[in-house]
C-alpha positions as CSV (number, residue, x, y, z in Angstrom):
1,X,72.4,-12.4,-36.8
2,X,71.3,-9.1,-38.3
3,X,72.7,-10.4,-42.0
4,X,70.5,-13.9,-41.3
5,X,66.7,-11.7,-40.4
6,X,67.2,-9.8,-43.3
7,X,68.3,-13.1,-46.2
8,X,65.2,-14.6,-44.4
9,X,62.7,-11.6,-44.6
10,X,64.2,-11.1,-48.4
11,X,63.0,-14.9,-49.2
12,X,60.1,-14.5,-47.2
13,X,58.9,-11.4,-49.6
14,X,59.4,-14.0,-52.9
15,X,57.4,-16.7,-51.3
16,X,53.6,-17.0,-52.2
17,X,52.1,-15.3,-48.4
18,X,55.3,-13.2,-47.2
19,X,53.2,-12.0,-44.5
20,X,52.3,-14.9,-43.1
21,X,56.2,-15.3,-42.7
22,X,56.4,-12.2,-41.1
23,X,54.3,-13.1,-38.7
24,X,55.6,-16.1,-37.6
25,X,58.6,-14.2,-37.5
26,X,56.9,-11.6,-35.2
27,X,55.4,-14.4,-33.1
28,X,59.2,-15.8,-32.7
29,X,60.2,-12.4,-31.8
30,X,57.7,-12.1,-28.8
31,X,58.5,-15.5,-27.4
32,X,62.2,-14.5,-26.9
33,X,63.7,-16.3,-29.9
34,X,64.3,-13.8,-31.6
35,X,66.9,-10.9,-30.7
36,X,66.3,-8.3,-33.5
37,X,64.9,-4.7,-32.5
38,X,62.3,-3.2,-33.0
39,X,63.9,-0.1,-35.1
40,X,65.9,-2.9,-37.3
41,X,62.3,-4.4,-37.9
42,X,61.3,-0.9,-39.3
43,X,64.1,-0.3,-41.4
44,X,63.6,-3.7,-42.8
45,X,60.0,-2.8,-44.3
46,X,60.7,0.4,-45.0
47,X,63.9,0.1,-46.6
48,X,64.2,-3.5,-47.8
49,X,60.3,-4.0,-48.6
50,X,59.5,-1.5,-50.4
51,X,62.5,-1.7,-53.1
52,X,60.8,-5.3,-53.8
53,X,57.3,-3.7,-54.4
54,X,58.2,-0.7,-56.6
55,X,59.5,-0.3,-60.2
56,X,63.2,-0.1,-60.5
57,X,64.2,3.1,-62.4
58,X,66.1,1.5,-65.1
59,X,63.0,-0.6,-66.1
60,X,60.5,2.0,-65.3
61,X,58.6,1.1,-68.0
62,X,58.5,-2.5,-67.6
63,X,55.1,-3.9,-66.0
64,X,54.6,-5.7,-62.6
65,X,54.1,-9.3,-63.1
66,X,51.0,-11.2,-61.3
67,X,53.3,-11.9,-58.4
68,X,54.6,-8.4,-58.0
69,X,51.4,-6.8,-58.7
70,X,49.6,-8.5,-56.1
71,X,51.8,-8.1,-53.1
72,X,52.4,-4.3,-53.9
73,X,48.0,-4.3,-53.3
74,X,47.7,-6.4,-50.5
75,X,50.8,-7.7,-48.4
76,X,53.0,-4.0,-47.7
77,X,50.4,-2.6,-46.3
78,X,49.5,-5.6,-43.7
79,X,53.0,-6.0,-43.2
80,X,52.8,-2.3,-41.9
81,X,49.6,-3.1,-40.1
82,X,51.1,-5.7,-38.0
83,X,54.4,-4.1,-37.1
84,X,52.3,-0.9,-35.9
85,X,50.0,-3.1,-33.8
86,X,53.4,-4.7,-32.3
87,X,55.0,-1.6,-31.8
88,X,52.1,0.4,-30.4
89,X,51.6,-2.7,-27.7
90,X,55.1,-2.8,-26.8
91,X,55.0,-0.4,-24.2
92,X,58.4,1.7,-25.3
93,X,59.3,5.0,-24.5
94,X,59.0,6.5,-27.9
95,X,56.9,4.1,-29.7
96,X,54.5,6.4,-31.1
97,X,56.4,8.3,-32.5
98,X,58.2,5.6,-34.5
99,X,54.6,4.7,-35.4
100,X,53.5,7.8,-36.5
101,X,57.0,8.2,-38.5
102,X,56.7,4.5,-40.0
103,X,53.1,5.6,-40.9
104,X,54.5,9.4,-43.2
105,X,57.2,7.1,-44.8
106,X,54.8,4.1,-46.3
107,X,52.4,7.4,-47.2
108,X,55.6,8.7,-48.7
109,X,56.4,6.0,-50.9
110,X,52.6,5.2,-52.5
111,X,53.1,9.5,-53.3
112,X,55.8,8.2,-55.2
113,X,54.8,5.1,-57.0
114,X,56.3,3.0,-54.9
115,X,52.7,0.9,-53.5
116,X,49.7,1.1,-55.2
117,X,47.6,1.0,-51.9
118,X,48.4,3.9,-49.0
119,X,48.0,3.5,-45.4
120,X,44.6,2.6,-44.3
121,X,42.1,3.0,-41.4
122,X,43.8,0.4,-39.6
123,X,47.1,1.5,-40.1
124,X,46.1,4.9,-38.2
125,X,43.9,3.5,-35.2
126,X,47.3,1.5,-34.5
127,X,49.3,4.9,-34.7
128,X,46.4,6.7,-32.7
129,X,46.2,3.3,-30.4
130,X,50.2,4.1,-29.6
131,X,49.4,7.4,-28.0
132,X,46.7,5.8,-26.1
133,X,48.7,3.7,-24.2
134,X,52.0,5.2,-24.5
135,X,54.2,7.6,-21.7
136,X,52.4,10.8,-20.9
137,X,54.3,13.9,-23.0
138,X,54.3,17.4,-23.1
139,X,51.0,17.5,-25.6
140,X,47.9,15.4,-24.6
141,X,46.9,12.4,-26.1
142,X,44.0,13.6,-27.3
143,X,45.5,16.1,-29.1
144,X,47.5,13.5,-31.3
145,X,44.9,11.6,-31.8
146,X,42.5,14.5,-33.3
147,X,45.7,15.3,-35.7
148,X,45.6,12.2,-37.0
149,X,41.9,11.5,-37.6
150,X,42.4,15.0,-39.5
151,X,44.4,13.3,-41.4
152,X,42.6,10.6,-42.1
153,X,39.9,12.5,-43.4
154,X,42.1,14.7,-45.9
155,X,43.4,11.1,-47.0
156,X,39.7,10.2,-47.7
157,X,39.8,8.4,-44.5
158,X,36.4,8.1,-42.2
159,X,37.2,7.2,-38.7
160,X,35.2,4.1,-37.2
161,X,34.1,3.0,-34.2
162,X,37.7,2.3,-33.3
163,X,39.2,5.6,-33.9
164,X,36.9,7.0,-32.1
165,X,37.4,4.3,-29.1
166,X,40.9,5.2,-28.8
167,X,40.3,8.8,-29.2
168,X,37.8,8.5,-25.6
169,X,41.0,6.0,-24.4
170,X,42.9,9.0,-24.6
171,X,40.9,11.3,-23.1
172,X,40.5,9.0,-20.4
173,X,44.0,8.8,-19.3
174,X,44.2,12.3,-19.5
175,X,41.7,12.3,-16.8
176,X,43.6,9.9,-14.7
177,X,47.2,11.8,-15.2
178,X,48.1,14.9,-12.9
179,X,49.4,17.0,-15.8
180,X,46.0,17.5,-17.0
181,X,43.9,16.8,-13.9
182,X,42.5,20.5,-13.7
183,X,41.2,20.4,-17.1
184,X,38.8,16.9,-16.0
185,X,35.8,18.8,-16.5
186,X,36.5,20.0,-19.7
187,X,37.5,16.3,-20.6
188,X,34.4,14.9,-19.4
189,X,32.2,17.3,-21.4
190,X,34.7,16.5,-24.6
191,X,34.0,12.7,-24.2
192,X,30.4,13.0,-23.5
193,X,30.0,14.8,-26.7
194,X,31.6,12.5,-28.8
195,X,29.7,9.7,-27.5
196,X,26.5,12.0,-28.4
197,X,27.4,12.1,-32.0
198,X,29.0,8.5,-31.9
199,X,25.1,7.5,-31.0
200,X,23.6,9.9,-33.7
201,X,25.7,7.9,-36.4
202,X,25.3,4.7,-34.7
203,X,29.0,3.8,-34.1
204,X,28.4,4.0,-30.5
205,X,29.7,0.4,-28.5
206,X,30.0,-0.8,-25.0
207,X,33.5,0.1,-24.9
208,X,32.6,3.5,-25.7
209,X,29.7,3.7,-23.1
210,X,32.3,1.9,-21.0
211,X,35.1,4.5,-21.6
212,X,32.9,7.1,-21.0
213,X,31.4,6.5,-17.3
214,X,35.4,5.7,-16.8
215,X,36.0,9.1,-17.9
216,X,33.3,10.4,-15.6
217,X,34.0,8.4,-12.3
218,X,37.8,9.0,-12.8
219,X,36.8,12.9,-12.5
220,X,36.0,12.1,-9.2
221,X,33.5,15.5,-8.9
222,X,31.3,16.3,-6.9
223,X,28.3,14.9,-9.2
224,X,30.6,12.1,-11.0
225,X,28.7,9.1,-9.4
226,X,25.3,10.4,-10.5
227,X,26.3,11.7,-13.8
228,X,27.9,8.6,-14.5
229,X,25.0,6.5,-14.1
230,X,22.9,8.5,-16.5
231,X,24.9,7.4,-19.1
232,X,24.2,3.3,-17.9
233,X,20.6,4.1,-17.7
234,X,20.9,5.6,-21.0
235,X,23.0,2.9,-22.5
236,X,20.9,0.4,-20.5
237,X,17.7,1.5,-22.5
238,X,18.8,2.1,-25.6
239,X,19.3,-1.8,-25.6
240,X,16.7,-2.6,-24.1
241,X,14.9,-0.6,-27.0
242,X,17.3,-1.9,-29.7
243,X,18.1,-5.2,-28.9
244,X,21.6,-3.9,-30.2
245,X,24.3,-6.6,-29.1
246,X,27.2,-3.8,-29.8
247,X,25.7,-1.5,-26.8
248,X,24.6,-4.0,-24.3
249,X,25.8,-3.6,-20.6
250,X,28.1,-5.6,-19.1
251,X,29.8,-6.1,-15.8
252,X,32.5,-3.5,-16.8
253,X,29.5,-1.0,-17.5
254,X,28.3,-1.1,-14.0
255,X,31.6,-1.2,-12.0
256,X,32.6,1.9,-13.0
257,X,29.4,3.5,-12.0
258,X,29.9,1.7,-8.6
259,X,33.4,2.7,-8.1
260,X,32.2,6.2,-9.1
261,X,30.0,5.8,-5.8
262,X,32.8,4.5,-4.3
263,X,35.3,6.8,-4.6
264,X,33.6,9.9,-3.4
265,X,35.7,11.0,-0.3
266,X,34.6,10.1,3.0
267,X,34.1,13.2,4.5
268,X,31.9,14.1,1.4
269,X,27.7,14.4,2.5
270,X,25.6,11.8,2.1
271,X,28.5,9.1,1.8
272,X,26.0,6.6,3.4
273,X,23.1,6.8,0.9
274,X,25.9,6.8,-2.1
275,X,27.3,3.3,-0.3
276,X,23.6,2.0,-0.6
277,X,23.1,2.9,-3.9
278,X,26.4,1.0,-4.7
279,X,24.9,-2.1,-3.4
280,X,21.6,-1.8,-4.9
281,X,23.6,-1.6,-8.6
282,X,25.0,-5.1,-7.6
283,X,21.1,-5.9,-6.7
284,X,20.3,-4.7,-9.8
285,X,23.0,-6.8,-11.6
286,X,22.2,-9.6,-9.8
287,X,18.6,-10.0,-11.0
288,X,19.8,-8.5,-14.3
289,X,21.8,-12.0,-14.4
290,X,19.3,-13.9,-12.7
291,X,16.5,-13.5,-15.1
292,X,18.4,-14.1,-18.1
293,X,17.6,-10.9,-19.5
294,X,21.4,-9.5,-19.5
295,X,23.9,-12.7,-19.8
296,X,27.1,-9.9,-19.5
297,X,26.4,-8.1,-16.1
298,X,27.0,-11.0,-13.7
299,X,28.9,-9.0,-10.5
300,X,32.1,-10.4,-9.9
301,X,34.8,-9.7,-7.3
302,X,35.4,-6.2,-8.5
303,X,32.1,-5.1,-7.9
304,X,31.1,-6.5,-4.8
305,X,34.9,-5.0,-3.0
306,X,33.9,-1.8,-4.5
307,X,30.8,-1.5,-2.7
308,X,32.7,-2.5,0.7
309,X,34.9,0.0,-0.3
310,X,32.1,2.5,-0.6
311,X,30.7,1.3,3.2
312,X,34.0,1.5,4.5
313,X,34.4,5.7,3.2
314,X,30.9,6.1,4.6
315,X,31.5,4.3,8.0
316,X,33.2,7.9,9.3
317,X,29.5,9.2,9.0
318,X,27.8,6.4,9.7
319,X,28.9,3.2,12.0
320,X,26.6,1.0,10.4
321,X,27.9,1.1,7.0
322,X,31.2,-1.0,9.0
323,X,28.3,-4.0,9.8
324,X,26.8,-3.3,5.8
325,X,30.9,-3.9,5.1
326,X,31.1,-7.1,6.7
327,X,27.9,-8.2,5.1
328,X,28.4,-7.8,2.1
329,X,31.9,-9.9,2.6
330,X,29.9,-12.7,4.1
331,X,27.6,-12.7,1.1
332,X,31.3,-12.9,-1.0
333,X,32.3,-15.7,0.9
334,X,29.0,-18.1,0.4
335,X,28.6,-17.2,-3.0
336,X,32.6,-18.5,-3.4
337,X,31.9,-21.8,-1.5
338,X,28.6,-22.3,-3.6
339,X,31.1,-22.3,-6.1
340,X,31.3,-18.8,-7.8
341,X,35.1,-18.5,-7.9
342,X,34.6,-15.0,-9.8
343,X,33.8,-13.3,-6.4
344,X,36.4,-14.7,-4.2
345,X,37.6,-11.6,-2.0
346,X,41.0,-10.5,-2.2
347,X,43.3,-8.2,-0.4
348,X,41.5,-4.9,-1.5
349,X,38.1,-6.8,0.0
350,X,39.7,-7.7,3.0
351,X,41.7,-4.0,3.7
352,X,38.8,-2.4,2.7
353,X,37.0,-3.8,5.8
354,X,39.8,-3.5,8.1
355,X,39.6,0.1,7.0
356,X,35.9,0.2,8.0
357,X,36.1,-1.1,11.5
358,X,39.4,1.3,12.4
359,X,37.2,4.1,11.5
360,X,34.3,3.8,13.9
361,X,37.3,2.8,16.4
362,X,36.7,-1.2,16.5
């Protein structure tokens, strides 16, 4: 089986678009068709690929043809590309690693003639994107992903929205993972600052302003829910301002903030008043939506079960916030039967209530 990938990647390398082969033979792969690993795949373009694209020491001084010349520009390095992006997604214990490693040896072989094109932007934000969503390690995420935009930059590399994306993604995790959950405030100032000088050099995008207010509500301080709001007013009117498509709110943008309203404990003061203000950002989206003035903040199931959520903390403070509970469940249920099937409750809706009511003792 092993002998049959590699005649078929060989023939695939002579034909006119080899990557395009490659991909269908990734695309087989994914599907289950396919029974070739991972690390085989690797060897494969490291080993096999690169001999095609590279002069052969006896001929060393004997030119590339078109064919030749062409495919050692373009194809290596979005054959690379595309097995990082597989790799990095495949959720494997040491994936990033073997990204990172696959990365060194194709910068390895253009240091020594063998592509004329090196590794490029995309090529790291897939290595940097493997950290982001692989298994937690001994060193943070973060920390990996700064050594490798370092890198990037000594390569003559300049990091892109992106990069800087999946730098915040790791952060974010970070904040989320016990390991490193006494060092959240020292996280959330890290990502706010980035996002600072992502604005100054106008890379800044929803998903950053998104990752960032996910960063903040995840901290779950004291002042999370507030701080993270400051950021969607300040996102909110920079478009408003700009007109800027790449930093307009959506419903993601406003969920955290509510879930950061949400998630304060319920013995914490003034639980009540931070439920309200839940409920009045789904208000807020609502006319948002309503008056066509922001198409990408319609609430949806998420936000409206935070916001019970958020009563159902407070209702140990206040028994009213049970009966705001229910309401706002009953609103849920009309909305679904006037046919909004993005706010039908679910079980978190539903034991979120039941949680209110055993509070006050009903």
């Amino acid at each position: 089986r092993r002998a049959s990938f590699a005649t078929l990647l060989s023939l695939l390398l002579s034909s006119p678009s080899p990557c395009a082969g490659f991909a269908a033979i990734k695309s087989s792969q994914r599907r289950g068709k396919g029974r070739f690993t991972d690390k085989f795949v690797e060897d494969v373009i490291v080993k096999d690929v690169a001999p095609k694209v590279r002069r052969n020491k006896k001929s060393s001084n004997k030119p590339l043809n078109a064919r030749e010349k062409s495919f050692s520009q373009r194809d290596p390095i979005i054959s690379l590309n595309m097995n990082l992006d597989y790799l990095a997604k495949s959720g494997q214990k040491d994936a990033a690693m073997r990204c990172e490693e696959m990365l060194l040896r194709i910068e390895a072989l253009h240091d020594d003639g063998y592509y004329e094109k090196s590794p490029d932007v995309v090529s790291y934000n897939s290595v940097i994107n493997a950290y982001a969503y692989g298994r937690p390690s001994k060193i943070p995420r973060s920390d990996h992903a700064k050594r490798l935009m370092r890198r990037m930059e000594e390569k003559g590399l300049k990091p892109n929205s992106i990069t800087w994306n999946t730098l915040l993604r790791c952060i974010l995790k970070e904040v989320g993972e016990k390991k490193w959950k006494k060092f959240s405030g020292q996280k959330v100032q890290e990502a706010e600052s980035i996002l600072s000088n992502m604005e100054e050099s106008g890379l800044a995008t929803t998903i950053s302003y998104n990752t960032v207010i996910s960063t903040i509500s995840k901290s779950k301080s004291s002042e999370s829910a507030e701080r993270a709001e400051s950021w969607l007013k300040r996102m909110t009117e920079r478009y408003e301002t700009t007109q800027n498509d790449k930093i307009q709110p959506d419903t993601t943008s406003f969920n955290s903030v509510i879930h950061a309203y949400a998630n304060i404990s319920k013995n914490t003061r003034g639980a009540p008043k931070r439920a309200l203000r839940a409920e009045e950002l789904i208000k807020q989206m609502e006319r948002l939506y309503r008056s066509g003035k922001n198409d990408k903040v319609k609430p949806d199931v998420i936000s409206y079960s935070a916001a019970v959520n958020a009563y159902a903390r407070a209702a140990v403070q206040d028994d009213r916030c049970a009966t705001r509970a229910m309401e706002i469940l009953d609103r849920m249920v009309v909305l679904f039967k006037r046919g909004d099937k993005g706010v039908k409750p679910n079980k978190r809706t539903y034991t979120s209530l039941i949680n209110a009511f055993a509070r006050i003792g009903k």
